[in-house]
C-alpha positions as CSV (number, residue, x, y, z in Angstrom):
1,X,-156.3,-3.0,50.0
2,X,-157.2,-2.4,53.9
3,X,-153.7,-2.5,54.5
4,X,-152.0,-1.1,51.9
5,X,-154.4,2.0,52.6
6,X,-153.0,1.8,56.8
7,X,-149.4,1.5,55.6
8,X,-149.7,4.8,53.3
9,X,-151.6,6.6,56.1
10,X,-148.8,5.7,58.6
11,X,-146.2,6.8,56.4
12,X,-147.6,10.4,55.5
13,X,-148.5,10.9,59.2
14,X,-144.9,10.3,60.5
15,X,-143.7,13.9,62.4
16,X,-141.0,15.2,61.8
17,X,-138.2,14.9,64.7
18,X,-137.1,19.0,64.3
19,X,-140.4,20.5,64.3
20,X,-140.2,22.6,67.5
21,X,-137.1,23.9,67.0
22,X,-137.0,27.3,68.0
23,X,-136.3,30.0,65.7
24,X,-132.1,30.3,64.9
25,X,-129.7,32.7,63.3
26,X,-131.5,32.0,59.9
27,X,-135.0,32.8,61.3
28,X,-136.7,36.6,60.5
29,X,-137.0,39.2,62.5
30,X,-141.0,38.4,62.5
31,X,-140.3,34.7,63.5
32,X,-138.6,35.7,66.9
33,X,-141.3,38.3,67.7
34,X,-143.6,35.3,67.5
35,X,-141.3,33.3,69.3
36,X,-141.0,35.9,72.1
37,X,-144.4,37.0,72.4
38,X,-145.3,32.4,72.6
39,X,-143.1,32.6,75.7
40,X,-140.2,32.0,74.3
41,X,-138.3,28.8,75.7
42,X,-141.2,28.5,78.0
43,X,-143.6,28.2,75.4
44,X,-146.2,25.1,76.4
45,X,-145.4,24.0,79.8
46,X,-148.1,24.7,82.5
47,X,-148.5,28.4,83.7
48,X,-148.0,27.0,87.3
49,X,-144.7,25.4,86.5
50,X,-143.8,28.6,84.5
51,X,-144.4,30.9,87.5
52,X,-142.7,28.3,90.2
53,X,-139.8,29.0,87.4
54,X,-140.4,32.7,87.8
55,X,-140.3,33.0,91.2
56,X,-136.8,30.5,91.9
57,X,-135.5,33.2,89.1
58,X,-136.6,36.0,91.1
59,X,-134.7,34.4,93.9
60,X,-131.8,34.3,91.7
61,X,-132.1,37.4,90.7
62,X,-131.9,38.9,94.4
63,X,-128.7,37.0,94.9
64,X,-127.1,37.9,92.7
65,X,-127.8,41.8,93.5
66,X,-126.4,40.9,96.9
67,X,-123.4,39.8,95.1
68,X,-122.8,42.4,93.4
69,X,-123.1,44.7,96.3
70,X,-120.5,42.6,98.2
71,X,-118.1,42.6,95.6
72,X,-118.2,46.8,96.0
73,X,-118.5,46.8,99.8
74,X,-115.1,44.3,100.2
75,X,-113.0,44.6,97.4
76,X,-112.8,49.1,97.3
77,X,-110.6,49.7,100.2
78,X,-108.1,46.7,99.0
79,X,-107.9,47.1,95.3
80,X,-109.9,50.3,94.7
81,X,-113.2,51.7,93.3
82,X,-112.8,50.8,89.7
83,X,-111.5,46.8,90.8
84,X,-114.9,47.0,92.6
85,X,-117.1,48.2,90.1
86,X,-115.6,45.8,87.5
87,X,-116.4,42.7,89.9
88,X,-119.7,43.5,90.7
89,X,-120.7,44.3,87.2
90,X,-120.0,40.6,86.1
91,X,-123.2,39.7,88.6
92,X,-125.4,42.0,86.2
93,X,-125.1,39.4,83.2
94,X,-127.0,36.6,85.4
95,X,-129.8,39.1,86.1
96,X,-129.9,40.3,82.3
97,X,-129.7,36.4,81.1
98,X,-132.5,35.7,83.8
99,X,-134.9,38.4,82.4
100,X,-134.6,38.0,79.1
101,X,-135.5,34.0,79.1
102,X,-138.0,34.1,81.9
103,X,-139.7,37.3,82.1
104,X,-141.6,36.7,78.9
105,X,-143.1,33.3,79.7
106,X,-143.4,34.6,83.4
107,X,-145.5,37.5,82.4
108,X,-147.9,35.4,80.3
109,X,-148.2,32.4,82.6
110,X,-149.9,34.9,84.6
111,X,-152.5,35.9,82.2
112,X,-153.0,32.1,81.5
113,X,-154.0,31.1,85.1
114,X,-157.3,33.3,84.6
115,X,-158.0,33.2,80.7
116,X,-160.2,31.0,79.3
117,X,-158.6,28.2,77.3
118,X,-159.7,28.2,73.4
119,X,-160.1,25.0,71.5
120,X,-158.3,24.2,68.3
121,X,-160.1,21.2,66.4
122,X,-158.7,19.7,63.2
123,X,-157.1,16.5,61.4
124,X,-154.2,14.9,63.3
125,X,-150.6,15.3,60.6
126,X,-148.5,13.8,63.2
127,X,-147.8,13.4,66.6
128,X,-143.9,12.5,68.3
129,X,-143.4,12.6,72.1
130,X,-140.0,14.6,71.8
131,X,-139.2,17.5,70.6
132,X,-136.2,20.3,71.2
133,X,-138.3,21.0,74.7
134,X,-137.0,19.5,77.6
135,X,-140.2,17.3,79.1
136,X,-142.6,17.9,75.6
137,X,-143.6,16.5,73.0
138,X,-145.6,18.0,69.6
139,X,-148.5,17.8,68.0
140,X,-148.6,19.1,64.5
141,X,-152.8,19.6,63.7
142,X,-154.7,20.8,60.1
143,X,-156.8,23.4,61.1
144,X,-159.0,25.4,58.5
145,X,-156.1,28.2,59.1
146,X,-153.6,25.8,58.2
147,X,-151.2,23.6,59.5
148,X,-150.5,24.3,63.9
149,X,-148.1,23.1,65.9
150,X,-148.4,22.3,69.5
151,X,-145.9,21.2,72.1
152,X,-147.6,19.0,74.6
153,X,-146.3,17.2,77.4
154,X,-146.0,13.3,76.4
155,X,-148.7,11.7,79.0
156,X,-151.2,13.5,77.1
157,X,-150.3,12.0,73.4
158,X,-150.4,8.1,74.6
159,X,-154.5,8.3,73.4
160,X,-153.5,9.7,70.0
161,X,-153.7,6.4,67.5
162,X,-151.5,6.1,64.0
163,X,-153.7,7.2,61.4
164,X,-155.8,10.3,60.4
165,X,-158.3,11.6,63.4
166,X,-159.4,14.5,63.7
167,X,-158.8,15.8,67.5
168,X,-159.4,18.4,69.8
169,X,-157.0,20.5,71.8
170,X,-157.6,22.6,74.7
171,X,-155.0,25.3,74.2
172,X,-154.1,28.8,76.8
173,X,-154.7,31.4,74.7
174,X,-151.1,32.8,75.9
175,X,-148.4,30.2,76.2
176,X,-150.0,27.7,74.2
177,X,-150.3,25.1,76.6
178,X,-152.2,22.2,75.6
179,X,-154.2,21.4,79.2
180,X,-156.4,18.2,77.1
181,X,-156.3,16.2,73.8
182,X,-159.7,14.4,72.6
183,X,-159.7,12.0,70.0
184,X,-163.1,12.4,67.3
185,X,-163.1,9.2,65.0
186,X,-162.2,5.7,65.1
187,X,-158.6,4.9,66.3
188,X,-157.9,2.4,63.7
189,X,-154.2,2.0,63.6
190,X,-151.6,2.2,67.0
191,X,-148.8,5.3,66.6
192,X,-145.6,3.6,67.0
193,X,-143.4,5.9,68.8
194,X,-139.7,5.9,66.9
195,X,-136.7,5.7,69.1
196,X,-135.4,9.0,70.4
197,X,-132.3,9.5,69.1
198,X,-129.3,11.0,71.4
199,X,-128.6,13.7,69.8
200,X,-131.9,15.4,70.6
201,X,-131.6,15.0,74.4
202,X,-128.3,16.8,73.8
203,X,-130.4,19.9,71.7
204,X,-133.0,20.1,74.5
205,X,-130.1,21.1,76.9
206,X,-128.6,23.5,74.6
207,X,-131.2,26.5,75.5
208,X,-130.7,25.9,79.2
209,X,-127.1,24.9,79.5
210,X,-125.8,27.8,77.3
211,X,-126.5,30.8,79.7
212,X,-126.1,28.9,83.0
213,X,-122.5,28.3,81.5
214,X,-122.2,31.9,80.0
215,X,-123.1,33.6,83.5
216,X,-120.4,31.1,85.5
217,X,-117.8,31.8,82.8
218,X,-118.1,35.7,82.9
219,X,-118.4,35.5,86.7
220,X,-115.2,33.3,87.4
221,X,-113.1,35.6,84.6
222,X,-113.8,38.9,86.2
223,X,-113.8,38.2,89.9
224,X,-111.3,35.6,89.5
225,X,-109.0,38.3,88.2
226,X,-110.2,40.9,90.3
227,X,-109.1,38.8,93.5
228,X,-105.8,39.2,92.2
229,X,-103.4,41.2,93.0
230,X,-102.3,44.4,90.1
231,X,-100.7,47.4,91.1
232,X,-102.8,49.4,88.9
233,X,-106.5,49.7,89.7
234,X,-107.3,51.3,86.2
235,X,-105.3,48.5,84.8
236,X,-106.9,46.0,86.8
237,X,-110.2,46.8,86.7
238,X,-109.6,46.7,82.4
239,X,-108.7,43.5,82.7
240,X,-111.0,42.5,84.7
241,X,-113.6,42.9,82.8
242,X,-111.7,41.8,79.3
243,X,-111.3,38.4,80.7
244,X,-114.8,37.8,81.7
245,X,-115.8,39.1,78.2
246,X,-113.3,36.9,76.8
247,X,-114.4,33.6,78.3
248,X,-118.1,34.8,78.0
249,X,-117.6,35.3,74.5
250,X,-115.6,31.8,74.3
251,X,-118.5,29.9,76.0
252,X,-121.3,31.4,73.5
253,X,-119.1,30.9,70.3
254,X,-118.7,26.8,71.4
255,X,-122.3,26.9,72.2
256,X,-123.2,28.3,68.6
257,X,-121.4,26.0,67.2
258,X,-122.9,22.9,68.7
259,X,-125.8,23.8,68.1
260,X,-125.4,24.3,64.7
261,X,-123.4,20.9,64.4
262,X,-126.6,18.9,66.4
263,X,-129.4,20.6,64.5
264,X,-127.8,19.8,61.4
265,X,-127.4,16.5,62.4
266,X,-131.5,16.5,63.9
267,X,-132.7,17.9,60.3
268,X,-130.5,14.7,58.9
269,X,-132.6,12.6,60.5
270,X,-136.2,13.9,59.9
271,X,-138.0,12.1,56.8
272,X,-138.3,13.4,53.5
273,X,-140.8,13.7,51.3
C-alpha cells in the first residue's frame, strides 16, 4: 500500500510544462494588466539583475537617440529634410520596444530592493525547473487563497522532494521574486525532474528574440532605403518609411506565428487529467 500511495502522489503532483506562459492573444484585458503590473517579462528574476537590465537599456536607449540625430544631421543636405526625418524616425521603435518591456519591471525592481519580502506558505502541487522564462523555473503552491504560481530560479528547487510538503516561499511583494524556499514535512519521495523538451528553449527565446529582430528589421528597411538614391524626397522619404513598416510587420507576423505553432506544440505535451 506504501507504494501504491507514493506512486499516486507522484502522479497528481507532476507540473505542468506550460504553466508560466505569459498571457497571449486569447488572454483578457484584466490578465495583461496583471501581467504588466508582475513586471511583465521580467517577472521573478532578482531586482538587481532587473535594474543591471534597466540600466544596459538606458544605454541603449541613448544610442539610439544619437542615432537618430545623426541620421538628421547627415542625410538633409544630400537627400533632403523629409529623407532625414524618415531615417531617424526608424531609431524611435528601439526606444519605444525598450520602454515598454523594461520600464515596468525596471520601475518595480526598485521598489523591491527596499520592501520587505512577504511569505507565502502552503502545500507543494508541483514543482518543474523550466518554464517559458529564460533561466527559471515554477513552483505552483495551494495556498488558503488558492492555487499560486511562482517562477523561481532552478538552484533554489533542488531541496523540494516528490510528494506533498507543505513549503514556504519568501516572495518580493513587487516582482514576485522568490529570494528562499523551505521545506515543512518529511521529504519522503525524490522529484524526478522530466527531460526538457526542445521546443521550450525555443519558446523562452521568443519574448526576447522577437523585438531585437523587429527593431533591426525596421532599422535596415528605412535607412537602407533612405541611403539610396531617389529623385524625389517626398517620394523617398514615403518609401522609406513603407519598407521599414513592411519588413517590421513581416518580422512580427512570422514571430506570431511561431509562437503559436510552439505553444501549441508545449500545451501537447503537458499531462492531462
Amino acid at each position: 500500500m506504501g507504494k501504491k500511495q507514493v506512486r499516486m502522489q507522484m502522479r497528481k503532483i507532476k507540473p505542468k510544462v506550460a504553466a508560466s506562459a505569459p498571457p497571449g492573444s486569447g488572454a483578457t484585458r484584466r490578465q495583461r494588466e496583471r501581467y504588466v503590473q508582475a513586471g511583465g517579462m521580467l517577472q521573478g528574476y532578482a531586482p538587481d539583475f532587473v535594474v543591471r537590465i534597466g540600466y544596459i537599456s538606458l544605454g541603449i536607449g541613448v544610442a539610439c537617440v544619437l542615432a537618430g540625430a545623426a541620421c538628421v544631421v547627415f542625410l538633409t543636405s544630400p537627400y533632403g529634410l523629409p529623407v532625414a526625418i524618415a531615417a531617424s524616425l526608424a531609431w524611435v521603435l528601439p526606444i519605444a520596444l525598450l520602454a515598454s518591456f523594461i520600464a515596468p519591471g525596471f520601475r518595480l525592481a526598485f521598489r523591491d530592493r527596499k520592501a520587505e519580502a512577504r511569505l507565502v506558505q502552503g502545500q507543494l502541487v508541483g514543482a518543474s525547473t523550466v518554464s517559458t522564462s529564460i533561466g527559471l523555473g515554477m513552483v505552483m503552491v495551494q495556498t488558503r487563497g488558492g492555487s499560486e504560481q511562482y517562477l523561481v530560479p532552478p538552484a533554489r528547487l533542488k531541496q523540494i522532494p516528490g510528494n506533498q510538503v507543505n513549503v514556504v516561499l519568501t516572495v518580493t511583494p513587487n516582482l514576485r521574486h522568490v529570494r528562499s524556499v523551505g521545506i515543512m514535512g518529511q521529504r519522503m519521495v525524490p522529484r524526478v525532474e522530466p527531460p526538457v523538451p526542445p521546443v521550450m528553449k525555443q519558446l523562452q527565446r521568443i519574448p526576447v528574440i522577437t523585438p531585437i529582430a523587429l527593431a533591426v528589421a525596421v532599422v535596415i528597411g528605412d535607412d537602407g532605403v533612405a541611403l539610396s538614391p531617389i529623385a524625389n524626397p517626398a517620394l523617398h522619404a514615403a518609401v522609406a518609411v513603407l519598407v521599414g513598416a513592411a519588413l517590421g510587420g513581416a518580422v512580427y507576423g512570422a514571430s506570431y506565428l511561431l509562437q503559436k505553432r510552439l505553444t501549441t506544440e508545449v500545451q501537447a505535451l503537458a499531462p492531462r487529467t
